[in-house]
RORONU-329803 format. One record per residue: x, y, z of N, C-alpha, C in turn; residue in one letter. Coordinates in steps of 0.2 Angstrom, whole numbers, plus 5000, padded with zeros to 4 digits. Atoms other than C-alpha are relative to their C-alpha. Example, Ala and Ser with C-alpha at 12.3 -4.5 7.8 and 13.67 -1.06 7.14 Angstrom:
<nodes>
500449945000506249785039500450065000A
499649944999506849955036499650055003S
</nodes>
This chain:
<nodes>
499650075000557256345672500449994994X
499649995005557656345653500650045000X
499149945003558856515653500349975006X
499350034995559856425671500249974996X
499650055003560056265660500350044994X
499649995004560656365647500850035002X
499649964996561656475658500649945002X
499550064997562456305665500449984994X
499550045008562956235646500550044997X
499549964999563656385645500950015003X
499449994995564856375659500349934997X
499950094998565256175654500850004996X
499249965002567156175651500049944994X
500150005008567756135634500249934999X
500150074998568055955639499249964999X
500850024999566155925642499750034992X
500249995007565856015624500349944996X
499650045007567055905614499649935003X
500350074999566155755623499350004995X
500549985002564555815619499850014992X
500049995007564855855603500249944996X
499650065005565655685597499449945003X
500550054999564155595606499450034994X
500849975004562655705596500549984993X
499750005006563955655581500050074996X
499949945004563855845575500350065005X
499449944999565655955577499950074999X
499749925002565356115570500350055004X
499849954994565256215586500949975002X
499350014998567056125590500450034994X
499449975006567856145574499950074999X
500249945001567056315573500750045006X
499650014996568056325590500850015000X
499250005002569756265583500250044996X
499949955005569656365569500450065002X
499949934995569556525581500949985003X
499450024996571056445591500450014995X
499350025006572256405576499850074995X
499949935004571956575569500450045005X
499649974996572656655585500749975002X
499250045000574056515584500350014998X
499449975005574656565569500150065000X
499749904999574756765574500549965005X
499550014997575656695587500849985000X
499550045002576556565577500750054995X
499649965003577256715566500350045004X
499849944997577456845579500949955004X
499450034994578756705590500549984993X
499550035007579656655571500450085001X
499749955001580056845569500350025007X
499650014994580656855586500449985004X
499850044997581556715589500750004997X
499250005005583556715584500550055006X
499549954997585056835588499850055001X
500249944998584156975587499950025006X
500350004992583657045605499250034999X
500749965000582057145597499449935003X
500650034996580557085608499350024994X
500950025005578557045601499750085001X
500349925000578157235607500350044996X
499549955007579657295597499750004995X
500250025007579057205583499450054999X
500650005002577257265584500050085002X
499949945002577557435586500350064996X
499549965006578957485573499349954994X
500350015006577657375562499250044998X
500449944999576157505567500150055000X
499849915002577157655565500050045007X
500149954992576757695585500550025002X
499549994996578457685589500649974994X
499350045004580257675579500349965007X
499750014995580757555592500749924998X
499450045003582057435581500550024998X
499349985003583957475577499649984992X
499550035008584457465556500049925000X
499650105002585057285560499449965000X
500450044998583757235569499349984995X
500549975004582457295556500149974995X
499650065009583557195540499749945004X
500050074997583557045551499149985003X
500750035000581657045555499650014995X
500750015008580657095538500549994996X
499850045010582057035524500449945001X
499450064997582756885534499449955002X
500650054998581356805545499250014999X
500649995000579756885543499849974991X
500050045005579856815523500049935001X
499950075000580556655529499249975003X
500750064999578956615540499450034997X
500350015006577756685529499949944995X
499950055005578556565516499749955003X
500050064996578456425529499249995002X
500850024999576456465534499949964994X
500450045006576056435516500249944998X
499750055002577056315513499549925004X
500450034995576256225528499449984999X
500550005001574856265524499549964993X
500250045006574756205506500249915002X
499950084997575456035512499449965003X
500750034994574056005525499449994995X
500949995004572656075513499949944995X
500150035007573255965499499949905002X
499850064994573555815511499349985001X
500850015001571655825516499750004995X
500650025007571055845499500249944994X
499950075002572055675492499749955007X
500350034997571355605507499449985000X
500550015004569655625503499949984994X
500050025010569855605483500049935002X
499950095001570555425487499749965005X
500650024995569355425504500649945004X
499950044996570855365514500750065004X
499449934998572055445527500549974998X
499350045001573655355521500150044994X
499949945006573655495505500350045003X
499649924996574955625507500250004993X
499749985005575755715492500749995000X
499350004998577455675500500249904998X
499950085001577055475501500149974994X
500450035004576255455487500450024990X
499549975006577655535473500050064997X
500349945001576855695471500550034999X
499349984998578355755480500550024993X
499250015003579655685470499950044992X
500149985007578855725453499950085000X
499749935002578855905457500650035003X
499149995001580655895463500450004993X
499650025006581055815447499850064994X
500049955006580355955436500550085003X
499749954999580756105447501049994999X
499150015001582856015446499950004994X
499850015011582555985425499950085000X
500049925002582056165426500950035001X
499449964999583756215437500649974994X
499550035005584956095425500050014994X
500050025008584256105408499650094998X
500249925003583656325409500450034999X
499649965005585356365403500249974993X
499850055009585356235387499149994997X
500650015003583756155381499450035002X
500749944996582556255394500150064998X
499749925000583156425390499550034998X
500449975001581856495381499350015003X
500950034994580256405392500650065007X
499549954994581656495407499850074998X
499949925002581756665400499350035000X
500649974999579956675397499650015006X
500250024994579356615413500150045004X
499749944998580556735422500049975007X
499950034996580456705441499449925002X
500750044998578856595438500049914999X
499950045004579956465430500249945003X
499950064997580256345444499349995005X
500850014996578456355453499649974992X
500350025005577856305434500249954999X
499650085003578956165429499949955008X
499950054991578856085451499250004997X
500750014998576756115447499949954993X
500050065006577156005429500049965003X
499850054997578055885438499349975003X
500650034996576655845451499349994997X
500450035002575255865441500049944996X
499850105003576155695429499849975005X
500050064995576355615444499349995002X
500750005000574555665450499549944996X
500550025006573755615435500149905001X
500050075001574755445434499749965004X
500150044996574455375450499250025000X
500850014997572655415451499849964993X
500450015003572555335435500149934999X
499950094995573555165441499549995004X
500150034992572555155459499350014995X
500750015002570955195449499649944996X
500550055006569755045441499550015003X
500950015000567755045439500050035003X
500449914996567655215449500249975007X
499750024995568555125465500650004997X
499349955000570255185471500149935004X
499750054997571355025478500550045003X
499149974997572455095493500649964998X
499450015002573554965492500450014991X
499749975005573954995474500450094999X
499749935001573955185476500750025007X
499549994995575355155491500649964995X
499250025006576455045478500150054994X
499949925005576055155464500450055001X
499449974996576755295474500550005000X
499150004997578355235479500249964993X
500050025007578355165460500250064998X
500149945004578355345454500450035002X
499749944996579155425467501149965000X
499450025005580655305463500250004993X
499849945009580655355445500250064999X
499849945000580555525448500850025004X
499050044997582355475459500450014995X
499750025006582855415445500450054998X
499949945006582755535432500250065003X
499849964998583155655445500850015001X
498950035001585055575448500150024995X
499649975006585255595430500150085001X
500049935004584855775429500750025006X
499649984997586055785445500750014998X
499750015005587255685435500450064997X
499649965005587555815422499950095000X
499849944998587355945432500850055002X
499149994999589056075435500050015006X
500050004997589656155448499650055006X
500449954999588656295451499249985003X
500350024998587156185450499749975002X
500250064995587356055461500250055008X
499949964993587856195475499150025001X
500849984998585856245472499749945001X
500250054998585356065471499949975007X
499850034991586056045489499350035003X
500349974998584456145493499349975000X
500550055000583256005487500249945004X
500150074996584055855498499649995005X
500250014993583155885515499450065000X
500549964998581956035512500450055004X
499649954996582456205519499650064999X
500349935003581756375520500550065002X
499349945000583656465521499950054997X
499949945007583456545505499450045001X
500749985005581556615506500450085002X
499749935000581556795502499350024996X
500850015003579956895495500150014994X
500050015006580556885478499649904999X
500250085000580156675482499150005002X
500449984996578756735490499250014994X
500250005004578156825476499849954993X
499950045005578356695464499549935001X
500350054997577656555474499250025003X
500549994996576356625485499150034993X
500749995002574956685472499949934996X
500350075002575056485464499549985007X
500050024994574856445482499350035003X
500649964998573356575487499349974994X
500350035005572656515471499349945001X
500550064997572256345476499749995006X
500250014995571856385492499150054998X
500649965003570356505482499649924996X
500150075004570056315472499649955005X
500150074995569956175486499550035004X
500450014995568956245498499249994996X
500650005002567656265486499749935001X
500050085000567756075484499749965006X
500349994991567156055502499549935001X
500750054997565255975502500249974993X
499750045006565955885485500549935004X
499550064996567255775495499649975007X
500550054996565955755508499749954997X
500550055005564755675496500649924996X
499650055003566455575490500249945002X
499750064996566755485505499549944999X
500450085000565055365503500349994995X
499850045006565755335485499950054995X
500049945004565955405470499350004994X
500650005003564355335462499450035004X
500549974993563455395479499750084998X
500049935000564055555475499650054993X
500049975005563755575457498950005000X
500950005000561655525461499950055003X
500349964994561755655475500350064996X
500149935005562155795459500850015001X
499350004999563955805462500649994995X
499250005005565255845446500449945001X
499350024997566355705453500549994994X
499350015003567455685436500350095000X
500049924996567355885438500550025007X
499750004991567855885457500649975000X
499250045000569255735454500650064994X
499849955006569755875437500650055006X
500149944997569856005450500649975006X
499650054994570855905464500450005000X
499650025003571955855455500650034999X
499649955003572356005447500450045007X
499849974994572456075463500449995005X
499450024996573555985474500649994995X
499649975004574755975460500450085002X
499849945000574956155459500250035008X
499949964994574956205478500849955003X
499450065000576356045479500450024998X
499349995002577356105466500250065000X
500049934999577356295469500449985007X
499450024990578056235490500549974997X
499450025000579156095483500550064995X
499449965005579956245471500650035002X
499649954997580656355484500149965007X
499850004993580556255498500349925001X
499850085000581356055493499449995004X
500350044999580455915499500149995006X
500149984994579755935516499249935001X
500350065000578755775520499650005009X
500550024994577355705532499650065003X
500349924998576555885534499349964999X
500750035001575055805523499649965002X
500650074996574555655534499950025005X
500049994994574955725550499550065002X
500649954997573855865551499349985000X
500750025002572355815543499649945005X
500250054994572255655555499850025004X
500149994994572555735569499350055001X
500549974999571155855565499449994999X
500750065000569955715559499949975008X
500350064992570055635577499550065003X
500349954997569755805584499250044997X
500449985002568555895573499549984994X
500150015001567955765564500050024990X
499850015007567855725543499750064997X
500349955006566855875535500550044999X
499349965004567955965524499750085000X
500349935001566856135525500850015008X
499449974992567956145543500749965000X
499250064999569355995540500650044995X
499349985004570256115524500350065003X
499949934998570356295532500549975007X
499450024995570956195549500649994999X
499450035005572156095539500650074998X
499649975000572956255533500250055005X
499849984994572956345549500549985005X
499850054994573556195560500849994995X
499250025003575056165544500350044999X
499649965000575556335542500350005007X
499749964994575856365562500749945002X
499650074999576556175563500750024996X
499749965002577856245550500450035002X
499649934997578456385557500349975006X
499550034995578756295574500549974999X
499850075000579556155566500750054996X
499749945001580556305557500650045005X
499649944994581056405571500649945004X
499750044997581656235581500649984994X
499450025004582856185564500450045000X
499349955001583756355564500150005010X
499749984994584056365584500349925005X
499750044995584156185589501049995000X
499550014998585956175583500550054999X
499649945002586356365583500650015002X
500349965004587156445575500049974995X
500050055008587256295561499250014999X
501150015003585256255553500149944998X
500350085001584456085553499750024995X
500650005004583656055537499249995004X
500450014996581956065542499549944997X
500350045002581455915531500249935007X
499950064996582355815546499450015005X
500349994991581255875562499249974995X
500550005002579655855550500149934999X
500050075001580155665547500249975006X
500250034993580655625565499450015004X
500450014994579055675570499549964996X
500150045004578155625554499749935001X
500050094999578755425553499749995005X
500450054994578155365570499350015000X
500750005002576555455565499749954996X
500350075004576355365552499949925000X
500150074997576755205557499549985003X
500750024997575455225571499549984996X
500249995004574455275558499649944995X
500250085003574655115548500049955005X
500350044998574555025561499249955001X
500550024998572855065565499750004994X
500550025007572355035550500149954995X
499850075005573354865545499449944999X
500550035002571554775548499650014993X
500549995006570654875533500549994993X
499550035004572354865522500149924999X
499950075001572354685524499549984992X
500450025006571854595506499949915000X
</nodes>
């Protein structure tokens, strides 16, 4: 009788799981689940990026000139999928990915979902270093420029956001409690400074480069290449080596932070670490890829409803589910008005805004003061 019932739970479609699972209030087995799934989404997610365009090569072209079984791609076709688009989504996974990851790990630190590095100034302030870098690294940056070498706008975009970082969590912070609404004005306090100061450097920029600036208004991943790749991508791998660790840390952070620190938990440590980390993984994306908005809230949300708040399973999703969301959201700005390209900061804040709206919505009872 035991092995049928088991043989039955077995069978029970994955409907009847996610119920079950969200009654016994413990996910793992789902997110364990989602994981698997959003891992074969993002093979897929690459494989349909690299495939997708004027090219005619198909997904078995691809995948047998890339195993050596078969030369089955023209010269052209070959330029145009490994130095054209298999860089560009690459760029776009991590990018994604670090968005989502960082999105979730200010969400926890401040223990609310309304935290994104996009909302909250983050953004701005590692646009505003990565631009003081483009304007001021042939005059008073020249020597920080020269040393630095390609590293020199993933370091000055990961300055930027860690100032901002630091500021805003040290406005929205009093007596070891974080005020959302403070840290939602703070934010757009900062994130209009970093405007600011940003216009000016526009300001006295020349001609040369306000044609590269054009590349920060809307977010884009035109230009990646794996020179950007390499330059970006080992900050980026970095903090994904950093944050997960942070895991049962940010669990323990949700009771509080005094909860945390009796339950043995580094929290000025953790918040050290956090900090440092979504910074860096912020300003390495916003370096090469402009300001690309609403990745941060929208993922993490939608994967808290589904798989619930523990960060052992909520950060690895997060980057799976924002790297593939990326690359779709990628693929759809260069074809929907081909042959021109949508900035892809547009489709990411048409879908973005109304989320968040909802968002605030359902959450204008616990914001109320």
């Amino acid at each position: 009788m035991a092995v049928s019932e088991a043989m039955m739970e077995n069978r029970r479609p994955f409907s009847a799981l996610f119920q079950r699972s969200r009654q016994a209030g413990d996910r793992s087995e789902l997110a364990l689940l989602a994981i698997t799934l959003l891992v074969l989404a993002s093979v897929l997610a690459l494989l349909f990026s690299v495939t997708t365009g004027a090219s005619d090569a198909s997904i078995l072209d691809v995948l047998r000139d890339m195993t050596g079984s078969q030369t089955a791609l023209s010269t052209r076709d070959r330029i145009i999928i490994f130095d054209i688009r298999l860089p560009r989504a690459i760029l776009g996974f991590l990018i994604g990915a670090s968005l989502a990851v960082s999105g979730a790990v200010m969400q926890g630190l401040f223990r609310n979902p309304l935290a994104d590095p996009g909302l909250v100034g983050v953004s701005s302030g590692a646009s505003f270093g990565a631009v003081a870098m483009i304007v001021l690294g042939g005059t008073v940056a020249a020597p920080l420029y020269a040393a630095l070498g390609i590293y020199a706008l993933p370091v000055a975009a990961f300055a930027g956001g860690l100032i901002a970082t630091l500021l805003l969590y040290r406005i929205a912070t009093s007596n070891g409690r974080t005020s959302v609404a403070t840290m939602l004005l703070a934010g757009i306090a900062l994130g209009a400074l970093a405007l600011a100061l940003t216009g000016v450097l526009i300001y006295m920029a020349n001609d040369q480069q306000l044609r590269d600036l054009t590349f920060w208004s809307m977010g884009s991943l035109a230009g990646a290449t794996w020179v950007k790749i390499s330059a970006a991508g080992p900050i980026i791998l970095l903090s994904f080596v950093a944050l997960p660790l942070m895991a049962r840390g940010l669990n323990a952070i949700t009771l509080g932070e005094a909860a945390a620190f009796h339950m043995g938990v580094p929290v000025q440590r953790l918040k050290n670490i956090a900090i440092v980390g979504v910074a860096a993984a912020t300003g390495a994306s916003v370096a090469v890829s402009g300001g690309i908005g609403f990745v941060g809230i929208v993922v993490p949300h939608i994967l808290r409803m589904v798989i619930g708040p523990d960060h052992r399973f909520l950060l690895p999703a997060s980057a799976l589910l924002g790297g593939s969301l990326l690359i779709f959201a990628d693929v759809l700005a260069r074809t929907i008005v081909a042959p021109a390209e949508l900035p892809i900061g547009i489709i990411t804040a048409a879908v973005g805004g109304p989320f968040f709206l909802w968002i605030l919505l359902r959450q204008r009872s616990r914001l109320a003061l």
